[in-house]
C-alpha positions in Angstrom: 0.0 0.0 0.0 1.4 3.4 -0.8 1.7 5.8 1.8 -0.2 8.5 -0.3 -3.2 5.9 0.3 -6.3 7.7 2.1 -7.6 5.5 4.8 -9.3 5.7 8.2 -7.4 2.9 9.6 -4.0 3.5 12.0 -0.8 3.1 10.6 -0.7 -0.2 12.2 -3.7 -1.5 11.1 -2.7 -1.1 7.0 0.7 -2.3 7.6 -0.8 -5.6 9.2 0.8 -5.1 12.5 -2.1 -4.4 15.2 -2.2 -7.7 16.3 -2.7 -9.3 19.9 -5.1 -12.0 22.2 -8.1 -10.2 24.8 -7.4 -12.7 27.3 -11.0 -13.4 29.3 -10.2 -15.0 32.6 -13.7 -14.5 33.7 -16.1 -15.1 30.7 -19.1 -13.9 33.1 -17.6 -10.7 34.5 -16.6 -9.8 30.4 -20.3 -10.4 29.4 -21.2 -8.1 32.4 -18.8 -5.3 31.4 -19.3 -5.4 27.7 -21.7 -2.5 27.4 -19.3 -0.2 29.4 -17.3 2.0 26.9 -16.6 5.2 29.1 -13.6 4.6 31.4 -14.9 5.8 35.2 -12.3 9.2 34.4 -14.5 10.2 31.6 -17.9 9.4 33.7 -16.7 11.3 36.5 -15.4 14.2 34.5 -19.2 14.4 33.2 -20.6 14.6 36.7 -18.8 17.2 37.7 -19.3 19.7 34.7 -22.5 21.6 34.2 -23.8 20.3 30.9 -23.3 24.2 29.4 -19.8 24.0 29.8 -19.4 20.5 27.7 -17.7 21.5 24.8 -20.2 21.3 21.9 -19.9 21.0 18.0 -21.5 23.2 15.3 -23.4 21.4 12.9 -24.6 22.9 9.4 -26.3 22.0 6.5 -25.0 21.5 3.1 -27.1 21.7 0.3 -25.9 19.9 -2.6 -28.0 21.6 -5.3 -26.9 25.0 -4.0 -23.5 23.7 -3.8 -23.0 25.8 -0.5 -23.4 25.6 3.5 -26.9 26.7 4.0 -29.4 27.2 6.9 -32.0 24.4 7.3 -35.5 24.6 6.1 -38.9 22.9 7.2 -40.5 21.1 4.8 -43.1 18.2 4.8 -42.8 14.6 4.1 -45.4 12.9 1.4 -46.9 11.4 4.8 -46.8 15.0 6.7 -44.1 14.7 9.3 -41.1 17.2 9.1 -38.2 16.9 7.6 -34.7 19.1 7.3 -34.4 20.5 4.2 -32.7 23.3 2.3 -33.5 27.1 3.5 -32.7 28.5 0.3 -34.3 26.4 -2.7 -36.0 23.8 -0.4 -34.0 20.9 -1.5 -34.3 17.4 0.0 -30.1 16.6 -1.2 -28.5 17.8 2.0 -26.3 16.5 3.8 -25.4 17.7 7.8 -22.9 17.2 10.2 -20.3 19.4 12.3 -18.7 21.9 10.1 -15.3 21.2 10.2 -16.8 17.4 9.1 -18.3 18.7 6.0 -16.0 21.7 4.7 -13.4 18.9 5.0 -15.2 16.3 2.7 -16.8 18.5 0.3 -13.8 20.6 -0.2 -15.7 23.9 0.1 -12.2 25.6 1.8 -10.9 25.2 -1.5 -13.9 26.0 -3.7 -13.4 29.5 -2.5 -10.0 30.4 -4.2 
């Protein structure tokens, strides 16, 4: 694999080497813990912090059709529920997520220059 490659795996992982045995001493007490994927540091750091102060992400809406980051619309399913759409031309292609998230894999930094 080149190294110019584009992948979401670890450096590790595409060169074969993230290998290794989860040894389960206790298959009962595994079973139990299995749903538990915060570490007690990360449960206790949410206690303690009023939820305003969590850090938060911006999330936008890009409209494919408009080609451009957009502010969401209201519009109506065929059975009547709502549903995020476009602000500017109503369009149903959107696409949302946190901002960095989409100017990243659109590429609309460098649609600018």
């Amino acid at each position: 694999m080149k190294k110019d490659d584009v992948s979401f795996l670890d450096d590790t992982q595409r060169e074969g080497k993230a290998s290794g045995k989860v040894e389960v001493t206790d298959l009962d007490k595994a079973i139990e813990a299995v749903h538990i994927i915060l570490d007690k540091e990360t449960v206790q750091t949410f206690r303690e912090k009023k939820e305003e102060d969590l850090p938060t992400a911006k999330m936008v809406v890009y409209c494919h059709d408009c080609d451009e980051i957009v502010p969401a619309g209201v519009g109506k399913t065929l059975r009547g529920k709502p549903r995020t759409v476009c602000g500017n031309c109503k369009s149903k292609k959107i696409s949302m997520g946190q901002e960095e998230a989409i100017r990243k894999f659109y590429h609309l930094d460098k649609k600018k220059d």
